[in-house]
C-alpha positions in Angstrom: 85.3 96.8 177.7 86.4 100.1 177.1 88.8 101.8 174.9 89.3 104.6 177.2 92.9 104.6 178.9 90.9 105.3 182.2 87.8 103.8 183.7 85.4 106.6 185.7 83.5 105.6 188.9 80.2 105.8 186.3 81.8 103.7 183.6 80.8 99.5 183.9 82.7 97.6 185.7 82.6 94.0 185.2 80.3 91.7 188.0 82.8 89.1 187.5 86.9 89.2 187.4 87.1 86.0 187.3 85.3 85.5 183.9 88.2 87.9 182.3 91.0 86.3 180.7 94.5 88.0 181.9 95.4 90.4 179.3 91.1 91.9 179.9 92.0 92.3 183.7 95.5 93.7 183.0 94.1 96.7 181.2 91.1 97.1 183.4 93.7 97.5 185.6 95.6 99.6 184.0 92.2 101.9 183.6 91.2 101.9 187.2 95.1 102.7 188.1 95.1 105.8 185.7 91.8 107.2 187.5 93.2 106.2 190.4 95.9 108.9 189.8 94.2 111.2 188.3 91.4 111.2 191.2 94.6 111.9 193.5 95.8 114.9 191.7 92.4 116.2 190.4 90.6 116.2 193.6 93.2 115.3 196.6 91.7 111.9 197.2 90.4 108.7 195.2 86.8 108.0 194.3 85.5 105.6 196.9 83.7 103.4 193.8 87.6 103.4 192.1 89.1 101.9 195.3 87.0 99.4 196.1 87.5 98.6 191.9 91.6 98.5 192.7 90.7 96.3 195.6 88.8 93.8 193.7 91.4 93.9 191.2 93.9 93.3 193.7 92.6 90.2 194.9 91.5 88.6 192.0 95.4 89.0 191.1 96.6 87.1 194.2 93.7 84.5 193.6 95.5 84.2 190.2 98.5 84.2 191.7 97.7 81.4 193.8 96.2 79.0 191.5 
């Protein structure tokens, strides 16, 4: 995984959340979220590739979450 505090739409993205441990999705998180902002301020409106990452994100949270 990257070191970067960010995560570009052209940077790899895991095929599998699940297969993370926590702390690896909490700062892929963290990435995508950064890019998520800066994407807003940058260019008016997010990536389409970083919100479908946030959204994957997001639910493999709740299905933590839920287990």
């Amino acid at each position: 995984m990257s070191e970067k505090l960010h995560l570009s739409p052209e940077d790899e993205f895991p095929a599998d959340l699940a297969a993370l441990p926590d702390q690896q999705l909490q700062v892929l998180d963290s990435q995508v979220q950064r890019q998520l902002d800066y994407e807003y301020v940058a260019e008016g409106e997010p990536n389409p590739e970083t919100e479908f990452r946030h959204q994957d994100l997001d639910e493999e949270f709740q299905s933590r979450d839920t287990r």
